[in-house]
C-alpha positions in Angstrom: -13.6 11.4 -11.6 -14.5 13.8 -9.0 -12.8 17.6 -9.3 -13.8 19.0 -5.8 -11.2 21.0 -3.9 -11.7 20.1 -0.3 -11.0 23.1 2.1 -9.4 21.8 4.1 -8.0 24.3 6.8 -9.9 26.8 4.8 -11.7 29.4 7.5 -12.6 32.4 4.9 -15.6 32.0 3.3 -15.1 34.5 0.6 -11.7 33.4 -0.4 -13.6 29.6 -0.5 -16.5 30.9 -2.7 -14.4 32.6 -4.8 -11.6 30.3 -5.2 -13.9 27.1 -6.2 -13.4 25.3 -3.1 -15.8 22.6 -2.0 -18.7 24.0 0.5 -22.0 22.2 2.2 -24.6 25.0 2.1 -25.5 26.1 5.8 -26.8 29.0 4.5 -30.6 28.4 5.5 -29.7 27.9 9.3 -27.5 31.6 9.1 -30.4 33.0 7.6 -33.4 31.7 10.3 -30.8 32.4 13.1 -30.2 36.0 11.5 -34.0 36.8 11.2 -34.9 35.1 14.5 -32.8 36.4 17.6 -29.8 38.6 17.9 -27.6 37.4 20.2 -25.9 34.2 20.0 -23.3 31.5 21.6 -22.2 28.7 20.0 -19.5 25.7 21.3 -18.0 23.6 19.5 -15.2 21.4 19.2 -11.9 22.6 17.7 -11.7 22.0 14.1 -15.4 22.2 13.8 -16.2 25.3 11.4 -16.4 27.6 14.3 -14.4 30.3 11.8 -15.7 29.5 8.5 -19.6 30.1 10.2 -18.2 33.8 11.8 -16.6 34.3 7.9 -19.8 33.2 6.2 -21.8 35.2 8.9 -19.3 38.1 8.0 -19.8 38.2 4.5 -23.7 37.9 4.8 -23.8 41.0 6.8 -20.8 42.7 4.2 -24.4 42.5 1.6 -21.7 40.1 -0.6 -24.9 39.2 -2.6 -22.2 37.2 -5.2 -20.6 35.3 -2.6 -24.0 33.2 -2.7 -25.0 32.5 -5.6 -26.7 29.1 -5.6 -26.9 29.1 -1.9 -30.0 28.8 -0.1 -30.3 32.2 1.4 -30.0 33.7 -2.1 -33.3 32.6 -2.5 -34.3 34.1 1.4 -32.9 37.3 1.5 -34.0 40.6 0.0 -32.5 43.5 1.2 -28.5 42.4 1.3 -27.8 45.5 4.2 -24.2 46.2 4.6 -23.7 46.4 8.0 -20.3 47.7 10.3 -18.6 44.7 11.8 -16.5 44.5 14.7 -14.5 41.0 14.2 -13.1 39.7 17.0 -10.5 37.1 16.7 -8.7 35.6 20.0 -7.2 32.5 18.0 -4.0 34.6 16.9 -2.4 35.0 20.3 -0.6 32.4 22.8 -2.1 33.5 26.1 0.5 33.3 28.8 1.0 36.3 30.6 -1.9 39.3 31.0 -0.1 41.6 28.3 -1.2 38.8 25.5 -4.8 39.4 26.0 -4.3 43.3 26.5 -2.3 43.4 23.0 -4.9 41.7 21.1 -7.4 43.7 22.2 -5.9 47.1 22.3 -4.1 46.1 18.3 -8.5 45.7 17.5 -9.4 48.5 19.2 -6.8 50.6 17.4 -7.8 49.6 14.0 -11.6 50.4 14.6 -10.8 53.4 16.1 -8.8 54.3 13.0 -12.2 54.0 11.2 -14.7 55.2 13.5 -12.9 57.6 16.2 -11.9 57.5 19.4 -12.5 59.8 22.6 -10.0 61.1 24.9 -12.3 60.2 27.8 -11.7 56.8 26.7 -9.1 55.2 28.8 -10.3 51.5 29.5 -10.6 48.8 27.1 -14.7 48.3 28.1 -14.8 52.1 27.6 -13.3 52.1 24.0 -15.0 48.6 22.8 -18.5 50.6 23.9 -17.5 53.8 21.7 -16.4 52.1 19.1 -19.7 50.5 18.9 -21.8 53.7 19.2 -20.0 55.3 17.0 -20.1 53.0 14.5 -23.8 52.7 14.4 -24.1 56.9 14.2 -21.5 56.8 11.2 -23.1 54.0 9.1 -26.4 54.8 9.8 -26.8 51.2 10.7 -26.6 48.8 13.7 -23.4 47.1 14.4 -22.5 43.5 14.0 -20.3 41.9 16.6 -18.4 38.5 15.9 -16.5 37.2 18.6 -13.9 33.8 17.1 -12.8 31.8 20.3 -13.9 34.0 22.7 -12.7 31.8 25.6 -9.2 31.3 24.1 -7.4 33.0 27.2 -9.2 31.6 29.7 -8.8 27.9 28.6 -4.8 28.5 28.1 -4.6 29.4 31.9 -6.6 26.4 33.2 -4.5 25.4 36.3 -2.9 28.9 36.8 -5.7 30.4 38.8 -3.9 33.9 39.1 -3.5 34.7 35.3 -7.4 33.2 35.0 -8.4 35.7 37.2 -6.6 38.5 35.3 -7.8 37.5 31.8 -11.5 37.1 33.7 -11.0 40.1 35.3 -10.5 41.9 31.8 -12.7 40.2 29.6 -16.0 41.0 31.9 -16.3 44.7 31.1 -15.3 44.0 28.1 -18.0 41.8 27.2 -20.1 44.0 29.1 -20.4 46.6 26.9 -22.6 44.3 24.7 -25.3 44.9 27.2 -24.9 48.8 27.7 -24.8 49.3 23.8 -27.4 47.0 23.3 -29.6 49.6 21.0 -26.9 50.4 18.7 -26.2 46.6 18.2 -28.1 44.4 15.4 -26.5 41.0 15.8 -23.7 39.2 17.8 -22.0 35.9 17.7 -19.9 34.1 20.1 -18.0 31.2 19.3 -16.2 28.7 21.7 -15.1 25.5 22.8 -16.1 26.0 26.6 -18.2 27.6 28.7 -16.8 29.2 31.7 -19.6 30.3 34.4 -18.3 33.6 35.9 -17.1 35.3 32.4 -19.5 37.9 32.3 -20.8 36.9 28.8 -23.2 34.3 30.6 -23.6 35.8 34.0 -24.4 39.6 32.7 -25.4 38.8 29.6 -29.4 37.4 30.0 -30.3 37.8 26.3 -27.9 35.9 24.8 -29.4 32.9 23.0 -26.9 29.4 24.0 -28.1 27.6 21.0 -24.9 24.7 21.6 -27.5 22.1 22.5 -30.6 23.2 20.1 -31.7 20.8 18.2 -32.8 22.9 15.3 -29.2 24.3 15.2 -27.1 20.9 15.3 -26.3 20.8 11.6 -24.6 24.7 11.4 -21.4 23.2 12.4 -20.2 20.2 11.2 -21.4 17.3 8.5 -24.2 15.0 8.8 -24.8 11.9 7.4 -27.2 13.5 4.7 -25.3 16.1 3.9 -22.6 13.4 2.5 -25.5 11.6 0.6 -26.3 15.3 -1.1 -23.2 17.1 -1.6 -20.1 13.8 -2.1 -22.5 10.6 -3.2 -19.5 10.8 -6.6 -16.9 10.6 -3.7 -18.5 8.2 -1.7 -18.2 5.6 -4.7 -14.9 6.4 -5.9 -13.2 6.3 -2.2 -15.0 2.9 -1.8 -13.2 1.8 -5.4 -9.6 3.4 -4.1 -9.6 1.4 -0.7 -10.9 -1.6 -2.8 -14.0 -2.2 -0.2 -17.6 -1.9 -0.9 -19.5 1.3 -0.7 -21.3 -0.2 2.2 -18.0 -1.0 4.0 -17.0 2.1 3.0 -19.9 4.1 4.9 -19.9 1.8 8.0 -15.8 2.4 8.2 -16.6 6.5 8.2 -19.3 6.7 10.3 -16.9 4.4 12.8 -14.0 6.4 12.3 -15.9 10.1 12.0 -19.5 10.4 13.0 -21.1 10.0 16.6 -20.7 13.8 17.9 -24.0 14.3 19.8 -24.6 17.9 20.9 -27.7 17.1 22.4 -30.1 13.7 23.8 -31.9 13.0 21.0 -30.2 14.6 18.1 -29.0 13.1 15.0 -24.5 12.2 15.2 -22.2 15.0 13.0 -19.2 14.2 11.2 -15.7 16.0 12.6 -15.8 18.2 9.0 -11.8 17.7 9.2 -11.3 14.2 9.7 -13.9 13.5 7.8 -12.7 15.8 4.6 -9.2 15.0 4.9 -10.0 11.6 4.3 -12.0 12.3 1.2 -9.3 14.2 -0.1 -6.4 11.0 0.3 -9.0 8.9 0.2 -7.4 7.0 3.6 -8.9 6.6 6.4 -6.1 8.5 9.7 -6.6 10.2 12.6 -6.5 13.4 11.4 -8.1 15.7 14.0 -5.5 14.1 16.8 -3.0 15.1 14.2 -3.3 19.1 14.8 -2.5 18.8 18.5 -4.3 17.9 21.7 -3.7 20.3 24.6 -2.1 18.8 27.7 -4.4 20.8 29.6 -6.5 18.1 29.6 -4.5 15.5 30.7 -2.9 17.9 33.9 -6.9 18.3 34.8 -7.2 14.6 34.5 -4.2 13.7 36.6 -4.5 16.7 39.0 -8.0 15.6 40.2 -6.9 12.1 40.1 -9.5 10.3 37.8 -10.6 7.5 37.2 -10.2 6.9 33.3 -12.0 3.9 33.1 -15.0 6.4 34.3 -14.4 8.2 30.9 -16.3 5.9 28.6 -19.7 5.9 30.4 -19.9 9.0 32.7 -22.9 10.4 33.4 -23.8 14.1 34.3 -26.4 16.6 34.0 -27.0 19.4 31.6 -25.5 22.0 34.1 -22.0 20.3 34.6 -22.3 19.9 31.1 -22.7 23.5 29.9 -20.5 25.6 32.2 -16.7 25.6 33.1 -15.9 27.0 36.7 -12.2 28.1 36.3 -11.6 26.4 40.0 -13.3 23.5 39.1 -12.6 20.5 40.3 -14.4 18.5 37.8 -12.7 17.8 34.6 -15.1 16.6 32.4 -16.8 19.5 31.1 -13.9 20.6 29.6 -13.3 17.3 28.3 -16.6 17.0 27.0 -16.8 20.9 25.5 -13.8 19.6 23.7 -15.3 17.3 21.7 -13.0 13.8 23.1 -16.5 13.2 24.6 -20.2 13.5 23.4 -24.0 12.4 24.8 -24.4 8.9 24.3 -27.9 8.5 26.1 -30.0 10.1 28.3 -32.2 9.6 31.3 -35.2 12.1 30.9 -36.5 11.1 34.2 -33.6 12.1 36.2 -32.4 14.5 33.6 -29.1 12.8 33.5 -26.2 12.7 30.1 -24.6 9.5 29.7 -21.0 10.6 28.1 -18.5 8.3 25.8 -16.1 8.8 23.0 -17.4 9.9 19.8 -15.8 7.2 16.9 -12.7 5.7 17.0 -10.4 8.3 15.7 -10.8 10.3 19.0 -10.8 7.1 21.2 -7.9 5.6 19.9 -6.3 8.7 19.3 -6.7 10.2 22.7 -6.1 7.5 24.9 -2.7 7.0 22.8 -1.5 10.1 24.0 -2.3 9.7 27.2 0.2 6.5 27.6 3.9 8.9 27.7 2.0 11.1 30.4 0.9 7.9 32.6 3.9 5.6 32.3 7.5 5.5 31.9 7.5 5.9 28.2 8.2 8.7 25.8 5.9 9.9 23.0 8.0 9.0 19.9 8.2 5.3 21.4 4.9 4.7 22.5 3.2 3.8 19.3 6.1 0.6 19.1 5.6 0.0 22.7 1.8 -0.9 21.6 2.7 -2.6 18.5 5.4 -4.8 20.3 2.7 -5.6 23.1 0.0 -6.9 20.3 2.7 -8.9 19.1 4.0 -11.2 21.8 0.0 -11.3 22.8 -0.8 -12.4 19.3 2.5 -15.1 19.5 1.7 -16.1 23.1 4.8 -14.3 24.5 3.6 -13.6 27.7 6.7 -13.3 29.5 7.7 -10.6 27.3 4.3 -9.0 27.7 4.5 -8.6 31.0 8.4 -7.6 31.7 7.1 -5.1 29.2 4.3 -4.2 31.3 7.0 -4.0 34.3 9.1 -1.2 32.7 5.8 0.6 32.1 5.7 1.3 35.9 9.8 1.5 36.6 10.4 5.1 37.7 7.2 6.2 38.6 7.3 9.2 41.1 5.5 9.1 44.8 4.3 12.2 44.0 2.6 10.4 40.4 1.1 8.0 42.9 -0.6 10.0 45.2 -3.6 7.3 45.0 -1.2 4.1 44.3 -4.2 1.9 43.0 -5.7 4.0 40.6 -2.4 5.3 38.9 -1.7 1.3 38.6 -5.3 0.9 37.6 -5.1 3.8 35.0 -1.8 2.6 33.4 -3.5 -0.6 32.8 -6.4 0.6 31.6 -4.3 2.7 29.2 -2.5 -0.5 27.8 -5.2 -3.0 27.7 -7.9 -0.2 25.6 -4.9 0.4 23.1 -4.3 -3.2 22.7 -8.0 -3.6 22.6 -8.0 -1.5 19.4 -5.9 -4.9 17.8 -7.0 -7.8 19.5 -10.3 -8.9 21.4 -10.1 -7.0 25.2 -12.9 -7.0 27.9 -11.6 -5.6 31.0 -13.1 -5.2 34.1 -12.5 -3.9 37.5 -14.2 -3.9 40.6 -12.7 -3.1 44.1 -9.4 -2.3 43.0 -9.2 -6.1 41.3 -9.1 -6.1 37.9 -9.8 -9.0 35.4 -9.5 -9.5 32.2 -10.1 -11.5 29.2 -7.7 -11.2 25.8 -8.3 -13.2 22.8 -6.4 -13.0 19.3 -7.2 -16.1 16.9 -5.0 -18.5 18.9 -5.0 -18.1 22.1 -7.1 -16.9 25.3 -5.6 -15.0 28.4 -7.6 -14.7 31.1 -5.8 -12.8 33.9 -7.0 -11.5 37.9 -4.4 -8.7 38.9 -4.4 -8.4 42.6 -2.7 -5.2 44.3 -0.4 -6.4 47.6 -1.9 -9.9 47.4 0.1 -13.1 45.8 0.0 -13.8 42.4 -1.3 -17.1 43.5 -4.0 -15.7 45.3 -4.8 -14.5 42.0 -4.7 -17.8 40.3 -7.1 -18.9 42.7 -9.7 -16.7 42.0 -10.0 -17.2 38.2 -10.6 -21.3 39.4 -12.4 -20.8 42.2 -14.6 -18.1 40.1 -14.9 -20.4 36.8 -13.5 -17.5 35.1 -12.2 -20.0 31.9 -15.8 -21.5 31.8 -17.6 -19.8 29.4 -14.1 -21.0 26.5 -14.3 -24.5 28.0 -15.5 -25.4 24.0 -13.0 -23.5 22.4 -10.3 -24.3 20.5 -8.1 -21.9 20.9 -4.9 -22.8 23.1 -6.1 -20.7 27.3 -3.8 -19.1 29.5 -4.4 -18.2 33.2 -2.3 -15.5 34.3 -2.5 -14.4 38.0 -0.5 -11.2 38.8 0.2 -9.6 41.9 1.1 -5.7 41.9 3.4 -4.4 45.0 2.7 -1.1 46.8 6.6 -1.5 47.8 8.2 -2.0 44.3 5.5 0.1 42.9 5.3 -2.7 40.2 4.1 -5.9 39.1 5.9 -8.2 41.9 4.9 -11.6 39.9 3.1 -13.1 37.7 2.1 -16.9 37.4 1.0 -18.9 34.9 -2.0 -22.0 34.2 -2.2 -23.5 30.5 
């Protein structure tokens, strides 16, 4: 029986070390990145071991030599140097009005000013982050380490309020800046992020800084992959496979479904979400547990205030400059979809040097187009989850009339101002539907010129519908015969429906539907 304590929410690496906790040995990687460059960014997902790689990185440069042991760079390093840090961390703090960025910083500044000094001189934040820094090099007698936790925090809190974005940008630049103009007192920083956002300074002034996000040699730091499972939880891996009564097979093709498929860059191997992923080792069931510490509804307001196309989601494409910066006034929402981790590279076109984008695994799929459904139709977030369950249902029994007045009250109530773009909101609220359902039962969906068709199967029966918007329902009947839609289940046993619907611009619902058995 296996005794490992996961650490689960766990972002200090000494209190981890010391207190036993489970820990995949990145080590190496901090060490080559240490004794290879100086300055650093790195973006990740939330939940990703942003922290717990500042707290290792931390602790290395503290010269904890005993927070090591067995760890590769125990083996690699020498000297064990205790540098002065400066540790930045812009998690705490709900960013909502200017004063919440200048409290964090001036309550940092304060405390290493209490250790190193301060000047009178010293009136603006950029001023005191660059004294600080000097004089903490001339105390020590060594070069300063700078670790920055979330460094974007601010900025991605005001997406959509373009006034407090320019503030916080407005601060953060000279801040940030003093990282160049200290540069020789300065022996390593590290920046950690979900985003990237183009005008902070950090990118724009700040030429030497190393973006090693989508390096290939750095795509394990963060995260798990597939053999670091096989190394460090092989014990696990067996006894999880006994608990859900599956095979250890199953149990390794269920995982990498639910967990794996992150893809930081074109041709680099998938990572596991490290919090799904050890969560579920720790019940030893498999739940969406990332989706479970909160999605921000910033994405969906960027989603629904540039009026896109969801069905787009699961095979954009881009290239590697959309990818890798955020313009605050942007009016493209997928880079900060895609920085967030509910997208990752699924191929790539070297020729044209273009990312094809989908959703990760499952958990984030399922889980994030679920909450999308109370923000798209007239449904609230505690009964959404039913809503889906009572749809499968009448599919699974052949209820269609139940299915579709169901449907009906999923468009009652919607706002002009919703349906700016009356086709796509109807196309999106479908879409919505039909991919959760799609998670239960059988679901192709198509759409082409504002038609949509479909095909639903469950073990007894066959839907096949054509949804027309300001047509006739029977005008949609027509087409699935005249098109030989029900051809290719001609041999099947399974009981067919034809459904033609016909959506009204008027009602703003489904007008009609009729039915062919």
């Amino acid at each position: 029986m296996s005794n490992k304590i996961y650490p689960i929410g766990i972002q200090n690496f000494e209190s981890l070390r010391q207190d036993g906790y489970f820990y995949i040995d990145k080590t190496a990687l901090v060490y080559q990145m240490v004794k290879t460059g100086r300055y650093y960014f790195l973006s990740r997902p939330r939940r990703f071991g942003k922290s717990l790689l500042i707290s290792t990185l931390e602790a290395y440069f503290q010269g904890k030599k005993e927070l090591f042991e067995g760890l590769a760079v125990e083996k690699l390093e020498k000297d064990w140097i205790k540098y002065p840090i400066l540790h930045l961390d812009l998690n705490i703090e709900k960013y909502d009005t200017p004063e919440s960025l200048d409290k964090i910083l001036n309550d940092n500044l304060e405390y290493w000013e209490s250790q190193y000094g301060t000047r009178p001189s010293e009136t603006s934040f950029s001023l005191r982050f660059a004294g600080v820094i000097q004089r903490a090099c001339e105390k020590t007698g060594q070069r300063v380490v700078i670790l920055v936790d979330e460094y974007d925090k601010p900025m991605l809190q005001a997406i959509g309020n373009e006034e407090l974005q320019k503030q916080f940008r407005n601060t953060l630049k000279p801040f940030y800046g003093a990282l160049k103009t200290k540069d020789g007192y300065i022996k390593f920083a590290f920046l950690t992020g979900v985003t990237k956002f183009g005008k902070v300074s950090v990118f724009s002034d700040l030429n030497n800084l190393d973006d090693i996000s989508m390096w290939n040699e750095y795509v394990e730091i963060c995260g798990v992959s597939e053999r670091e499972i096989h190394e460090n939880l092989e014990t696990e891996l067996h006894e999880f496979a006994a608990a859900r009564g599956i095979t250890y097979d199953e149990l390794c093709e269920e995982l990498r479904k639910c967990y794996d498929g992150y893809h930081f860059t074109h041709n680099s191997i998938g990572m596991y979400n490290p919090f799904s992923l050890l969560n579920a080792f720790k019940r030893k069931e498999f739940g969406s547990y990332w989706f479970e510490t909160g999605t921000p509804t910033y994405l969906v307001k960027l989603l629904k205030k540039h009026h896109y196309d969801l069905e787009r989601m699961a095979h954009e494409e881009t290239d590697a400059q959309v990818l890798n910066s955020i313009d605050s006034e942007s009016t493209n929402p997928i880079p900060v979809i895609y920085q967030s981790g509910y997208l990752t590279i699924k191929g790539y076109d070297e020729r044209f040097g273009m990312y094809r984008l989908g959703f990760p695994n499952r958990e984030v799929e399922e889980g994030f187009v679920r909450f999308l459904l109370p923000f798209y139709a007239n449904v609230n977030k505690v009964e959404s989850p039913f809503e889906i369950q009572k749809f499968v249902r009448e599919v699974e029994s052949g209820d269609y009339n139940s299915f579709f007045r169901r449907l009906q009250s999923f468009f009652a109530d919607t706002t002009y101002e919703v349906i700016r773009d009356q086709e796509l909101h109807y196309e999106n609220v479908l879409f919505i539907v039909f991919k959760l359902v799609g998670f239960y039962v059988n679901v192709e969906y198509k759409t082409s010129d504002g038609r949509i068709d479909l095909v639903l199967q469950t073990d007894k029966f066959i839907y096949i519908m054509e949804f027309k918007l300001n047509g006739t329902a029977e005008e949609a009947l027509q087409q699935i015969n005249d098109k030989h839609y029900a051809l290719p289940f001609e041999m099947d046993g399974r009981k067919l429906f034809k459904i033609g619907v016909n959506f009204s611009a008027e009602t703003r619902n489904i007008e009609k539907w009729i039915v062919e058995s």
